[in-house]
GULUMTI-169063 format. One record per residue: x, y, z of N, C-alpha, C, O in turn; residue in three letters; residue number from 1. Coordinates in pm, 1 decimal, always signed. Layout:
BEGIN
r n.x: X n.y: Y n.z: Z ca.x: X ca.y: Y ca.z: Z c.x: X c.y: Y c.z: Z o.x: X o.y: Y o.z: Z kedo: ALA fiti: NUM
...
END
This chain:
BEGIN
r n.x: +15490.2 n.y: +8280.3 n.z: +14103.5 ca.x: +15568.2 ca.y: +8168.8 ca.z: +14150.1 c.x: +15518.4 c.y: +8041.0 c.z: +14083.2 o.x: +15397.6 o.y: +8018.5 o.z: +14075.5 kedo: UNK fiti: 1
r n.x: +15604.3 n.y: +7962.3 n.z: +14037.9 ca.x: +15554.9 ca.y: +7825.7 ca.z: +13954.6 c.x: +15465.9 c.y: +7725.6 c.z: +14124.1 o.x: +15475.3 o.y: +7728.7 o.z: +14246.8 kedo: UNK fiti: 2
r n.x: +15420.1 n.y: +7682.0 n.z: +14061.2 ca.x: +15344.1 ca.y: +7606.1 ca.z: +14166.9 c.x: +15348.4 c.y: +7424.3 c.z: +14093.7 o.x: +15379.9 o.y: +7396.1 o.z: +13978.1 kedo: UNK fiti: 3
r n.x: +15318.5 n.y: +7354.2 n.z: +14172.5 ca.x: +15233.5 ca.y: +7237.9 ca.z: +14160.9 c.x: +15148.9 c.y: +7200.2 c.z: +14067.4 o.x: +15128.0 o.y: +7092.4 o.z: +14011.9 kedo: UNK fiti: 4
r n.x: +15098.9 n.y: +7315.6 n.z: +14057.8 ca.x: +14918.6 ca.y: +7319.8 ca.z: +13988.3 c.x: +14928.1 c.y: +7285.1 c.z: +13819.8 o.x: +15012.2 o.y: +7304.3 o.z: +13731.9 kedo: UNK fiti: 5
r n.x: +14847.5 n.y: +7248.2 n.z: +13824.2 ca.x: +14819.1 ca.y: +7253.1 ca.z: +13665.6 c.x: +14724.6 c.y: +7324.9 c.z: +13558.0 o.x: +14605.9 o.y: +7310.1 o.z: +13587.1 kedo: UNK fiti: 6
r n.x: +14745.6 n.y: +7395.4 n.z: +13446.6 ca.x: +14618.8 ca.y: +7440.2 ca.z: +13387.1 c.x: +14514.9 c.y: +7331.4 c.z: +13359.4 o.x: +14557.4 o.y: +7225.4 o.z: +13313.3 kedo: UNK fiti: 7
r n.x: +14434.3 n.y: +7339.6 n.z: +13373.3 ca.x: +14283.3 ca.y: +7231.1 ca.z: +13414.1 c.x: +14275.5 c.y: +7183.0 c.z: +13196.3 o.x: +14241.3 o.y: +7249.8 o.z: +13098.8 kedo: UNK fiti: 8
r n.x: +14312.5 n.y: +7080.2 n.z: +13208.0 ca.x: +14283.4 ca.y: +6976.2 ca.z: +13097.9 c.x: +14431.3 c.y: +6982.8 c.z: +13014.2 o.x: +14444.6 o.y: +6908.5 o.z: +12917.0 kedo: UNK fiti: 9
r n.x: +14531.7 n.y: +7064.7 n.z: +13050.2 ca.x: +14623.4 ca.y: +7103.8 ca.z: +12934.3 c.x: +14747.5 c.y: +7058.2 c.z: +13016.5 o.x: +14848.8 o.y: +7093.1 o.z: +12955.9 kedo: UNK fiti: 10
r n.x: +14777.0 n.y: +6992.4 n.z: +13133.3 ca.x: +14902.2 ca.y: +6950.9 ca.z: +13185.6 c.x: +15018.4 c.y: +7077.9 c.z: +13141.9 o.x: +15133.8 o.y: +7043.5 o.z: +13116.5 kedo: UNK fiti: 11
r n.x: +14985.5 n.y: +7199.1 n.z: +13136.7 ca.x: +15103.9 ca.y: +7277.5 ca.z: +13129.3 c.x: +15121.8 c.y: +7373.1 c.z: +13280.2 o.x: +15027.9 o.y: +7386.4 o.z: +13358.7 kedo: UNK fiti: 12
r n.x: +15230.8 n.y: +7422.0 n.z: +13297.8 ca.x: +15227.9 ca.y: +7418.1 ca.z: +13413.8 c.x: +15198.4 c.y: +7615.8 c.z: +13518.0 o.x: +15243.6 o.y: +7725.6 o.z: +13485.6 kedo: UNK fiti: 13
r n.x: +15133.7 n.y: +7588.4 n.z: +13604.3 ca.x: +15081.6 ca.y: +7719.7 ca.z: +13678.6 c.x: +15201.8 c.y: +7775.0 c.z: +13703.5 o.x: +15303.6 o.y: +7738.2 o.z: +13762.3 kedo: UNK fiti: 14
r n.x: +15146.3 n.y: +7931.1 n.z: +13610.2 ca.x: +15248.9 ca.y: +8023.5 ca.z: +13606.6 c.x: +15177.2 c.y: +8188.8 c.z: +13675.0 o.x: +15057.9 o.y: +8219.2 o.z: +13675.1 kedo: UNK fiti: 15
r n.x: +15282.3 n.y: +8264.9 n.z: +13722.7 ca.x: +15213.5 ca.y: +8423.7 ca.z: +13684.9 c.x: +15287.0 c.y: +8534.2 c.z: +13647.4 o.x: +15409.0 o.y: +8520.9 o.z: +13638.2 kedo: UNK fiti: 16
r n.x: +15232.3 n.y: +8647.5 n.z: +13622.4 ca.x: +15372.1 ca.y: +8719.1 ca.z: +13556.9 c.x: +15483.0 c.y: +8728.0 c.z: +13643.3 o.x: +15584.7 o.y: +8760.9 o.z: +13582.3 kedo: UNK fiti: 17
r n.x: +15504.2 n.y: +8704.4 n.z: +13804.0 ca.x: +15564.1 ca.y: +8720.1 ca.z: +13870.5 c.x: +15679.6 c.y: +8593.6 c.z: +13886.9 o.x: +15789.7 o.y: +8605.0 o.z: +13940.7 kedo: UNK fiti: 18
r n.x: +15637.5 n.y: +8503.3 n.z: +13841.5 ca.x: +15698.2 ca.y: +8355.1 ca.z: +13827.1 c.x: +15843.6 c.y: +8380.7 c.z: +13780.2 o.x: +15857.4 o.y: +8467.4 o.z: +13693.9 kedo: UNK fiti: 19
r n.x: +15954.3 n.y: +8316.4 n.z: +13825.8 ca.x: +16084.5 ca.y: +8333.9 ca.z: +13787.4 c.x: +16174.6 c.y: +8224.4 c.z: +13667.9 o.x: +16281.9 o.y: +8216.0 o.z: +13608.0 kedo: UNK fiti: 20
r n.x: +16043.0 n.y: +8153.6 n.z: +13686.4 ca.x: +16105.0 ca.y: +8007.5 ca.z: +13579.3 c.x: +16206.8 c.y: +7945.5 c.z: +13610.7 o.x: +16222.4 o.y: +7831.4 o.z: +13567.4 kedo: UNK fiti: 21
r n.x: +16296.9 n.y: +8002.1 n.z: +13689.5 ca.x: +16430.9 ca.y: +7914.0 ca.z: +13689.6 c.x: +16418.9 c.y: +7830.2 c.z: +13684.7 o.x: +16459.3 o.y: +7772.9 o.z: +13583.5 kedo: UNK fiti: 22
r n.x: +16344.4 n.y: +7743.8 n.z: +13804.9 ca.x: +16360.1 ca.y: +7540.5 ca.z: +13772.2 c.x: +16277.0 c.y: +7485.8 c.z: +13645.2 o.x: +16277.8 o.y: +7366.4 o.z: +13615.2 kedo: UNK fiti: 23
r n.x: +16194.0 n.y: +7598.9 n.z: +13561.8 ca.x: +16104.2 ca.y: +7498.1 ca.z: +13497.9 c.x: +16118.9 c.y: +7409.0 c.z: +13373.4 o.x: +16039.3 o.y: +7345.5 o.z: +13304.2 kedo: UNK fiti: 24
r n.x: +16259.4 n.y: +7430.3 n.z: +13372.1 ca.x: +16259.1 ca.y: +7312.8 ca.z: +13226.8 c.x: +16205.2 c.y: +7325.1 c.z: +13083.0 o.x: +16176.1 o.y: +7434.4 o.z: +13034.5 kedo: UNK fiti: 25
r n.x: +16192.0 n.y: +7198.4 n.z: +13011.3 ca.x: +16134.7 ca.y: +7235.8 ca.z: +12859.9 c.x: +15957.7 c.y: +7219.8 c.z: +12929.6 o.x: +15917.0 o.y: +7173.6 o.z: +13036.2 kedo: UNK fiti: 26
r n.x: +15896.2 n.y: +7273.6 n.z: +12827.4 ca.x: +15756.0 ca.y: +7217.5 ca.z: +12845.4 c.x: +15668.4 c.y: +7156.3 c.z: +12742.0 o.x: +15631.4 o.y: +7214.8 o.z: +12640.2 kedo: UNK fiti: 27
r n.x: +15641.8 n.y: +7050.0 n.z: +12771.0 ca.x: +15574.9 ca.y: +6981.2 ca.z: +12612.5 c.x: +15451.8 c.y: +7060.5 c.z: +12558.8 o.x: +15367.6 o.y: +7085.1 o.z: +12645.1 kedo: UNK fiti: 28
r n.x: +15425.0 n.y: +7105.5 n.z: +12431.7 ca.x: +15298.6 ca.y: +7175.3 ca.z: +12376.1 c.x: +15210.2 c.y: +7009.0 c.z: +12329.0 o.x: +15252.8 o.y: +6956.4 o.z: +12226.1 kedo: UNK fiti: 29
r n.x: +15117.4 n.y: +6950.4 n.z: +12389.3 ca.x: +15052.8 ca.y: +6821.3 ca.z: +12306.5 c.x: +15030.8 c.y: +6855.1 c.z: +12241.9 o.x: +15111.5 o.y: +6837.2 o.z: +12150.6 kedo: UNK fiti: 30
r n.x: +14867.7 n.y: +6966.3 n.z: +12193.4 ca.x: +14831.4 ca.y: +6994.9 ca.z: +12137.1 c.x: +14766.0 c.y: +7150.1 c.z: +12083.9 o.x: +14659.2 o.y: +7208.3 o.z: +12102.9 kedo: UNK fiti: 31
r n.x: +14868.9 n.y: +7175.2 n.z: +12021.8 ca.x: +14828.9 ca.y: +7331.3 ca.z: +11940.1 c.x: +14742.8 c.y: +7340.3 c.z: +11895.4 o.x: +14707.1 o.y: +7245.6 o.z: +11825.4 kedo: UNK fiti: 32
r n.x: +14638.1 n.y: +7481.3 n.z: +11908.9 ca.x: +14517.5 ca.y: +7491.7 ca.z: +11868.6 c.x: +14508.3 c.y: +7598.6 c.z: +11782.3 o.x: +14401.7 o.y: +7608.4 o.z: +11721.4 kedo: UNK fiti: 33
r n.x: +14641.9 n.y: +7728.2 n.z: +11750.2 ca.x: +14681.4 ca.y: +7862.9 ca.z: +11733.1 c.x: +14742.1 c.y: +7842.9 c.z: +11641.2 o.x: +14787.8 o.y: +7731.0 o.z: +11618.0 kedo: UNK fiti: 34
r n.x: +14763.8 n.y: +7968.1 n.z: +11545.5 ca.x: +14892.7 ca.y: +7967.8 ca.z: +11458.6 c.x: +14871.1 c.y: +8111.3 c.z: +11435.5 o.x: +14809.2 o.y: +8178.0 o.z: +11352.6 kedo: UNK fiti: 35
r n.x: +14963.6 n.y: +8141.3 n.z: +11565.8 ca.x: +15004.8 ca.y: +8259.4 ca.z: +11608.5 c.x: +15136.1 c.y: +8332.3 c.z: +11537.3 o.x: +15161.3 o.y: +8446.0 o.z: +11577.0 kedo: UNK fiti: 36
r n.x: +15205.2 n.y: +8285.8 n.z: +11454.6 ca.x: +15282.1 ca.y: +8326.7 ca.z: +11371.3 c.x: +15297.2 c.y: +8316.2 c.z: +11191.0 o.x: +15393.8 o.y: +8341.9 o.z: +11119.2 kedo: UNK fiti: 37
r n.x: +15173.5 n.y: +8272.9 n.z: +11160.5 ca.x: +15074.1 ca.y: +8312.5 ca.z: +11048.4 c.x: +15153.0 c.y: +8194.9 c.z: +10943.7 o.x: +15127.3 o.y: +8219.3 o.z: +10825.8 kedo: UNK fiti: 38
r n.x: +15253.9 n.y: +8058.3 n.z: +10965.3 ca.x: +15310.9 ca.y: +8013.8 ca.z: +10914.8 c.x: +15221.1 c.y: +7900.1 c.z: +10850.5 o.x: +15265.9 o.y: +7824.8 o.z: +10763.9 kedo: UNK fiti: 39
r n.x: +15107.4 n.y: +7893.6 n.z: +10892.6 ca.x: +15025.2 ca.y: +7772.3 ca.z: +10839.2 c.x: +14988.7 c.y: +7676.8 c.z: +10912.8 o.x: +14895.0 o.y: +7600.2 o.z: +10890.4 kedo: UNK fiti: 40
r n.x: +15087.2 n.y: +7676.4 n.z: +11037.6 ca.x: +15108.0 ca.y: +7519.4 ca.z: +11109.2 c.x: +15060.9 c.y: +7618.5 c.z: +11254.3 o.x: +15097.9 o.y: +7733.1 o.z: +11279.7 kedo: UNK fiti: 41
r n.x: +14959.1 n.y: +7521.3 n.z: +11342.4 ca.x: +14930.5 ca.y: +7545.6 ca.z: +11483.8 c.x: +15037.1 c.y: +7519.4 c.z: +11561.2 o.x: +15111.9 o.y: +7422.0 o.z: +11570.6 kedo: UNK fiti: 42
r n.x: +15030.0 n.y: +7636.2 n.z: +11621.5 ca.x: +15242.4 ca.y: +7646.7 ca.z: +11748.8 c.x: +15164.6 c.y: +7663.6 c.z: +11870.5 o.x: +15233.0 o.y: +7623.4 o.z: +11964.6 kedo: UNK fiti: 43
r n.x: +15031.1 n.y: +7713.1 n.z: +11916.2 ca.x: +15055.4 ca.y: +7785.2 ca.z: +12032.0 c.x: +14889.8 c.y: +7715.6 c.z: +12090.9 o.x: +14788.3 o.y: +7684.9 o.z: +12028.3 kedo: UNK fiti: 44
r n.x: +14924.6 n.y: +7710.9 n.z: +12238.4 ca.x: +14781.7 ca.y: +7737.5 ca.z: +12315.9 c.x: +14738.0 c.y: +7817.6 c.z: +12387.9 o.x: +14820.6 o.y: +7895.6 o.z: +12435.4 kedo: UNK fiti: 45
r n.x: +14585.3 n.y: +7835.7 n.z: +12429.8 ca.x: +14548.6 ca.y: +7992.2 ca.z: +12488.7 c.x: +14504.5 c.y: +7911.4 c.z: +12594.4 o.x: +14481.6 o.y: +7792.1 o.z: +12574.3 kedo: UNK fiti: 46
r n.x: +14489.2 n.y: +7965.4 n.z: +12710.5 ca.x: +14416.6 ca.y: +7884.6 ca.z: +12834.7 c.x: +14387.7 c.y: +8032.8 c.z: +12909.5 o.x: +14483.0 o.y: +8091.2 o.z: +12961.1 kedo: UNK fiti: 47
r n.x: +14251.6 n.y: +8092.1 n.z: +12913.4 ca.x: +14187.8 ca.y: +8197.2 ca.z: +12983.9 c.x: +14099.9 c.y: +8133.2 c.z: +13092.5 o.x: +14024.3 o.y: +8036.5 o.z: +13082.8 kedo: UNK fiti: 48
r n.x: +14138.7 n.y: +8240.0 n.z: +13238.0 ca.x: +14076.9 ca.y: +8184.8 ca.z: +13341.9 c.x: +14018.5 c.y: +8346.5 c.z: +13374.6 o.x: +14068.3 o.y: +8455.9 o.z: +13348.3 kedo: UNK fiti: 49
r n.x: +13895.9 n.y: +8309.9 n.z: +13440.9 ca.x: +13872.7 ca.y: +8490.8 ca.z: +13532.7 c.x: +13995.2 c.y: +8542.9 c.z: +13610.3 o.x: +13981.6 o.y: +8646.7 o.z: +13675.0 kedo: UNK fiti: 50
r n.x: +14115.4 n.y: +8478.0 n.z: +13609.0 ca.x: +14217.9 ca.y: +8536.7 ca.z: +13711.4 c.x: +14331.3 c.y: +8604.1 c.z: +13596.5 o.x: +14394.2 o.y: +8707.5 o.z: +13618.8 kedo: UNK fiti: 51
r n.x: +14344.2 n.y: +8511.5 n.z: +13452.8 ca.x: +14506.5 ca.y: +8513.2 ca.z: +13387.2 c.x: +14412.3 c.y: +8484.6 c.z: +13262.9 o.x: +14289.8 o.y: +8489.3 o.z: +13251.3 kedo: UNK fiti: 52
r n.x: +14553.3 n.y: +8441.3 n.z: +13139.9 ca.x: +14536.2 ca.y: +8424.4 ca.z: +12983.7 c.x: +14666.5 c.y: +8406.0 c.z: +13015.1 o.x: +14731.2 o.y: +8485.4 o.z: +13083.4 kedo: UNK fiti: 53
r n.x: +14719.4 n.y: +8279.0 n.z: +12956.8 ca.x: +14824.1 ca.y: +8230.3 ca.z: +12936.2 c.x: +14851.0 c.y: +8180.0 c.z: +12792.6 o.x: +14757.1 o.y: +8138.3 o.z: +12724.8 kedo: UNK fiti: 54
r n.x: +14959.3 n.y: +8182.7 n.z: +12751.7 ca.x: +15000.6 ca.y: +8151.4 ca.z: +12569.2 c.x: +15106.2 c.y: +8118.9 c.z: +12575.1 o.x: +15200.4 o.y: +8192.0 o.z: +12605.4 kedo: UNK fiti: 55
r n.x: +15113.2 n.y: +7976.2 n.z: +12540.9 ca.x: +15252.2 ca.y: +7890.7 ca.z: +12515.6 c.x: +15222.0 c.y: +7880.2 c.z: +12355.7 o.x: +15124.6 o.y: +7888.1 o.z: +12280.9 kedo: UNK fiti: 56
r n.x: +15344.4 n.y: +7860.9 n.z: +12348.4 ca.x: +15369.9 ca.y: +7865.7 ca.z: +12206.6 c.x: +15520.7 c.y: +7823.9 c.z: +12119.4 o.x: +15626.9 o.y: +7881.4 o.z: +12143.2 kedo: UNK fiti: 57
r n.x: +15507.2 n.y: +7726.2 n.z: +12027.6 ca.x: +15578.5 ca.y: +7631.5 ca.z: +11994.7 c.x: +15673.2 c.y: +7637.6 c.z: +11836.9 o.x: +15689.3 o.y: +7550.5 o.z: +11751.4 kedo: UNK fiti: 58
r n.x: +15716.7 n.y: +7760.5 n.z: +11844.2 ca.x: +15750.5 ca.y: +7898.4 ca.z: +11711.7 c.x: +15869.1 c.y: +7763.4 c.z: +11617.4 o.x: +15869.1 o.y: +7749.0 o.z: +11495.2 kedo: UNK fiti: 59
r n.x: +15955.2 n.y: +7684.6 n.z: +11713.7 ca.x: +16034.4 ca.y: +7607.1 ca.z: +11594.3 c.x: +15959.8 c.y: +7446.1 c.z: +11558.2 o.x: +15995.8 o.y: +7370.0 o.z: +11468.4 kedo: UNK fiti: 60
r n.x: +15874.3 n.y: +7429.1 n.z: +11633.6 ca.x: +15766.0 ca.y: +7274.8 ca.z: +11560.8 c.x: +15867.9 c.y: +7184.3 c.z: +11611.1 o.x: +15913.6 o.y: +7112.6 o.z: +11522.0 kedo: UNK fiti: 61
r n.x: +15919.2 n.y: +7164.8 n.z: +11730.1 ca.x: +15952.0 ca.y: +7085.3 ca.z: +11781.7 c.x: +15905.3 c.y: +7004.3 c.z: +11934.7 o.x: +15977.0 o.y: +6950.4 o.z: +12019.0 kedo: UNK fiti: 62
r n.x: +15754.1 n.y: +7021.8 n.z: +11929.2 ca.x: +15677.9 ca.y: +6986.0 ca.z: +12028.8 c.x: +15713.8 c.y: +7059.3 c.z: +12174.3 o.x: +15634.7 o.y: +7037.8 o.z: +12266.2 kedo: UNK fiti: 63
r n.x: +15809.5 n.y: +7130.2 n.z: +12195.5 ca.x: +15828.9 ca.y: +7204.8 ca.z: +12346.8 c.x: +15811.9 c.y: +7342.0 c.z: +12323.5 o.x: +15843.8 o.y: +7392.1 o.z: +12215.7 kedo: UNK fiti: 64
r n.x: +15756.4 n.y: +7417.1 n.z: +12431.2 ca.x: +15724.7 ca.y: +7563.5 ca.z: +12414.0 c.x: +15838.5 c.y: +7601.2 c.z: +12426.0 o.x: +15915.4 o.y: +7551.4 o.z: +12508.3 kedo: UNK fiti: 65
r n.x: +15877.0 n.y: +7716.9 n.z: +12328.9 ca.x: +15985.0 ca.y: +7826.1 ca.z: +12318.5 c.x: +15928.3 c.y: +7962.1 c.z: +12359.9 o.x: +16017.7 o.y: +8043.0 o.z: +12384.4 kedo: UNK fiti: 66
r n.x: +15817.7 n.y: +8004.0 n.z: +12372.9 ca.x: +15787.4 ca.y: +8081.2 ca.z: +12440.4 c.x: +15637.7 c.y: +8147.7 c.z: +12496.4 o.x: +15537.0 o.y: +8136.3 o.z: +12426.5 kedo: UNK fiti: 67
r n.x: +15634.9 n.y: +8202.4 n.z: +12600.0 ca.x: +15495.9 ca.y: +8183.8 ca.z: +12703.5 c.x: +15468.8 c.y: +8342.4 c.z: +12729.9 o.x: +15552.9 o.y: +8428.6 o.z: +12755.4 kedo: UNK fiti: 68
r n.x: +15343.4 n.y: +8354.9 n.z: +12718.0 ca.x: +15303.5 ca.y: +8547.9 ca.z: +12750.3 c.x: +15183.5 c.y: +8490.9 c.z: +12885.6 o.x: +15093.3 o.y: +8408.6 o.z: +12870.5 kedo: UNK fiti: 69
r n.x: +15210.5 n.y: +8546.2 n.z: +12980.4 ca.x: +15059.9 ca.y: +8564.2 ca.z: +13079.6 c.x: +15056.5 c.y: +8692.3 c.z: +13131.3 o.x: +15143.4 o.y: +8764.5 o.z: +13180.2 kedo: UNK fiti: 70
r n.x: +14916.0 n.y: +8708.0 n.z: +13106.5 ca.x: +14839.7 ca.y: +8876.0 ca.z: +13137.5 c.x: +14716.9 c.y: +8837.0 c.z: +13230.3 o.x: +14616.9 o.y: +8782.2 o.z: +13183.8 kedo: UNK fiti: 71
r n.x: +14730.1 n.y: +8866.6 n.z: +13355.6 ca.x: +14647.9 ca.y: +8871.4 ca.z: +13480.5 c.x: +14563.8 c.y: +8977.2 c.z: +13468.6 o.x: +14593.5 o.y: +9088.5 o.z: +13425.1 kedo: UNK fiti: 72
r n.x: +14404.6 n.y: +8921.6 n.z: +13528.1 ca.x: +14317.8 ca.y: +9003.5 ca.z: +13573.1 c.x: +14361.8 c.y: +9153.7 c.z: +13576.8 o.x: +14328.5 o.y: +9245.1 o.z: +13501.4 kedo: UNK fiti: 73
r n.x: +14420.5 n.y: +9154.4 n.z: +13652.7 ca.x: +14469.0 ca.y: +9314.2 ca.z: +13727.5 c.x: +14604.5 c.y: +9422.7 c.z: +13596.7 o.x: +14649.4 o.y: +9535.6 o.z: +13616.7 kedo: UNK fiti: 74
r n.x: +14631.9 n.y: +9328.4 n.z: +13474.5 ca.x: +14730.9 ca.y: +9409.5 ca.z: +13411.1 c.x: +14837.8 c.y: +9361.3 c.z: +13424.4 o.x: +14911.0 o.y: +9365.0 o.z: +13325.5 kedo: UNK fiti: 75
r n.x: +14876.1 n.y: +9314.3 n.z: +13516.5 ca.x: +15008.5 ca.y: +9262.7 ca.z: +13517.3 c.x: +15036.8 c.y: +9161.9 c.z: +13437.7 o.x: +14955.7 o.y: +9070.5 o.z: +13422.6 kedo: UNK fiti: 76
r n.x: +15164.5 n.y: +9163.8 n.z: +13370.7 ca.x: +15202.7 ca.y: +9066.7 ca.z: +13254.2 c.x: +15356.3 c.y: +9101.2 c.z: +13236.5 o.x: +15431.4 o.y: +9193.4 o.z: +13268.2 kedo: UNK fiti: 77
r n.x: +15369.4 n.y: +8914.3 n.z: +13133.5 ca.x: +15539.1 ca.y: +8880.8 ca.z: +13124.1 c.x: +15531.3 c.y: +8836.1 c.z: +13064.7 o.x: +15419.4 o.y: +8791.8 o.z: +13039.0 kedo: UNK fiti: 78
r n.x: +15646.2 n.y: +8802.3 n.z: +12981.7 ca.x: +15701.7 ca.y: +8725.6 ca.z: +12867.0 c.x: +15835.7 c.y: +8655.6 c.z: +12918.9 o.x: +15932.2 o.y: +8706.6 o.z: +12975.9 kedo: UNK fiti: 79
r n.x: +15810.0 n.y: +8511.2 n.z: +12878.3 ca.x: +15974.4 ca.y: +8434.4 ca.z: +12889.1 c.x: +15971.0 c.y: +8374.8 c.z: +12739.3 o.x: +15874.8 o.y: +8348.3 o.z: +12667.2 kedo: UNK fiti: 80
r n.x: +16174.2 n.y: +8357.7 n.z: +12707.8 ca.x: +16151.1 ca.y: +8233.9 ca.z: +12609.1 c.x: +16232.9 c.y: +8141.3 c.z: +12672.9 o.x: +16285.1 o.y: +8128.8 o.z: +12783.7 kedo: UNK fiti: 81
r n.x: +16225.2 n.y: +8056.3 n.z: +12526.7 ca.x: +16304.3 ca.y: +7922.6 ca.z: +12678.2 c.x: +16441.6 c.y: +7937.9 c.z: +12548.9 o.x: +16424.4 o.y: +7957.3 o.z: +12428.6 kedo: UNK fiti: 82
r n.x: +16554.7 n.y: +7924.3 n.z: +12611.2 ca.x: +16700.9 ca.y: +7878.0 ca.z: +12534.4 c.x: +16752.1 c.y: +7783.3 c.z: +12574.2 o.x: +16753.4 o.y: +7752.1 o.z: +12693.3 kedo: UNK fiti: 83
r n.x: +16810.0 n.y: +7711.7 n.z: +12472.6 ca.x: +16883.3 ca.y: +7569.2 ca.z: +12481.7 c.x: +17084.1 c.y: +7610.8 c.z: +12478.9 o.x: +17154.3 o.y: +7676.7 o.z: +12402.2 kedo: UNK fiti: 84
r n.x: +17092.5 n.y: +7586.6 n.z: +12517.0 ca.x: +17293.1 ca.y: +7642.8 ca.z: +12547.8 c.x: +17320.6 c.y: +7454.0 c.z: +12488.1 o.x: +17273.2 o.y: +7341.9 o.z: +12507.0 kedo: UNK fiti: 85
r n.x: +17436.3 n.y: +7528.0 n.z: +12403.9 ca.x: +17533.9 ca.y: +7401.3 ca.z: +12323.9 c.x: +17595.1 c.y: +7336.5 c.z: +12414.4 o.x: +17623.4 o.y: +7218.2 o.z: +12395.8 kedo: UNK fiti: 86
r n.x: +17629.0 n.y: +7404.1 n.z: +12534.9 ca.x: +17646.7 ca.y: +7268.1 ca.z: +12658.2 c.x: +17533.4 c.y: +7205.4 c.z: +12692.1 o.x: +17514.5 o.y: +7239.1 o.z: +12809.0 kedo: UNK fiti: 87
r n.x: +17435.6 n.y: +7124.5 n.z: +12654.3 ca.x: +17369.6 ca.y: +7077.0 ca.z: +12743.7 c.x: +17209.2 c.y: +7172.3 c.z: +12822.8 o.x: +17089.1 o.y: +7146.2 o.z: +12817.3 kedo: UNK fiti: 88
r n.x: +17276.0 n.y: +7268.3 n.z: +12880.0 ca.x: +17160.1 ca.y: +7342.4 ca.z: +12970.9 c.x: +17048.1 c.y: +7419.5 c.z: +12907.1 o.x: +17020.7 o.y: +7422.2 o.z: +12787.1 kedo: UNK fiti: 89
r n.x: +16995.8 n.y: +7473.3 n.z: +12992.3 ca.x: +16884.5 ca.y: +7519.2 ca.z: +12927.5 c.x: +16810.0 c.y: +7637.0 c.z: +13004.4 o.x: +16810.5 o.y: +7615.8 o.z: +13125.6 kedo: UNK fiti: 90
r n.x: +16743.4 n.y: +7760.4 n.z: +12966.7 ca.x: +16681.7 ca.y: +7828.1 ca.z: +13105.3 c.x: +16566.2 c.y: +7922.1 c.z: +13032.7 o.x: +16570.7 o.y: +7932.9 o.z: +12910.1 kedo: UNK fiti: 91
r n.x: +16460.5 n.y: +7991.5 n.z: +13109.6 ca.x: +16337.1 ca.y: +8031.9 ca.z: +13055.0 c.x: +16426.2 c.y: +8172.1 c.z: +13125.4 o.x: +16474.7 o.y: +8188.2 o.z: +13237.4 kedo: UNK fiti: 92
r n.x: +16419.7 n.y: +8287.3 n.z: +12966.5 ca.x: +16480.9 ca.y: +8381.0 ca.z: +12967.6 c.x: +16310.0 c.y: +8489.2 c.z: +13014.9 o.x: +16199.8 o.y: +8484.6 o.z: +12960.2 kedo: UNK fiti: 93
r n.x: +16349.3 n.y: +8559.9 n.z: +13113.3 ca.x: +16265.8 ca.y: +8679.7 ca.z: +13144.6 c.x: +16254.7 c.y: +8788.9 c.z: +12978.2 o.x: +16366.1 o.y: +8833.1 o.z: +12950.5 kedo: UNK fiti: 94
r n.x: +16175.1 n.y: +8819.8 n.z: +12904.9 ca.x: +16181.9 ca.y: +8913.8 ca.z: +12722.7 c.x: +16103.7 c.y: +9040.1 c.z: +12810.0 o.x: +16155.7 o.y: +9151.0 o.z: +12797.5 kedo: UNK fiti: 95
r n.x: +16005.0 n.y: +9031.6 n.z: +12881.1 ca.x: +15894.5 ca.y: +9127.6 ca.z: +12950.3 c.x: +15815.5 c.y: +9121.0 c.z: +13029.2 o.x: +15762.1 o.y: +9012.0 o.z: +13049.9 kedo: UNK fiti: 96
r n.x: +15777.2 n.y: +9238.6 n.z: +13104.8 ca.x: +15693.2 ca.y: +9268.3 ca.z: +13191.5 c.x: +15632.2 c.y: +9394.5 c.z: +13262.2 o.x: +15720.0 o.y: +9479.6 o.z: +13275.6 kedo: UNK fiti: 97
r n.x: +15553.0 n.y: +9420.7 n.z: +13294.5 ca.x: +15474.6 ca.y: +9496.1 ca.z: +13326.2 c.x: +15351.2 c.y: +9525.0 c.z: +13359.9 o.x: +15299.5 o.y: +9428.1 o.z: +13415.5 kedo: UNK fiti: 98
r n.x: +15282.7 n.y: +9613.2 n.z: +13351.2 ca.x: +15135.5 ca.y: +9652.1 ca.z: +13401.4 c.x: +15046.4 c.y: +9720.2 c.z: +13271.8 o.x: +15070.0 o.y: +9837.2 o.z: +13241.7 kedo: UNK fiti: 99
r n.x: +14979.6 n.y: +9669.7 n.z: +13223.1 ca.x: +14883.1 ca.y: +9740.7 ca.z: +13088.5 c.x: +14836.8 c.y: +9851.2 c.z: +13083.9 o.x: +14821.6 o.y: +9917.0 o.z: +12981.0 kedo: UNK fiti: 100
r n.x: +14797.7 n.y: +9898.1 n.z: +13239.9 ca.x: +14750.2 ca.y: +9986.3 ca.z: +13322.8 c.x: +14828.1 c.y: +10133.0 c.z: +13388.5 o.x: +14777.5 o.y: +10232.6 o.z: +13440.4 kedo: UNK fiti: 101
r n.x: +14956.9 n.y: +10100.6 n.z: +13363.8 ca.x: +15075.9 ca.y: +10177.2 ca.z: +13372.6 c.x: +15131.8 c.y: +10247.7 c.z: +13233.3 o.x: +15234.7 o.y: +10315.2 o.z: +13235.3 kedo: UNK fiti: 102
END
């Protein structure tokens, strides 16, 4: 479930694989530390806690995450991306999920 919370120094926002995204909007990447798609340019951040590992990541270099992986303690894990619709809207598409462990 999206919460309130924040990842501690990175203003991005508390997620878990169970999280539905609907309300969450674009999300700004400040600062990329990754270059998780081998293009040259840093897209993505890692934020590991003893609970999760979360990875936003910023694949067209337009400062907002297009897409986010979190893998919990226990195995459980998801993938969203985010899409922009030519009207206007916008929504964080469910790509995966599951258990590592399964």
């Amino acid at each position: 479930m999206v919460t309130s919370g924040d990842i501690p120094g990175l203003g991005l926002p508390d997620i878990d694989a169970h999280s539905p995204l609907g309300g969450l909007g674009p999300v700004e990447l400040h600062t990329p530390s990754q270059d998780l798609d081998g293009d040259g340019v840093v897209d993505s951040l890692t934020d590991a806690t003893p609970h999760d590992t979360t990875i936003w990541s910023d694949y067209d270099h337009d400062g907002f995450a297009d897409h986010v992986t979190v893998v919990e303690a226990d195995g459980d894990y998801a993938a969203w991306e985010y899409h922009r619709h030519p009207d206007g809207t916008s929504e964080w598409r469910r790509t995966d999920q599951g258990n590592l462990g399964k």
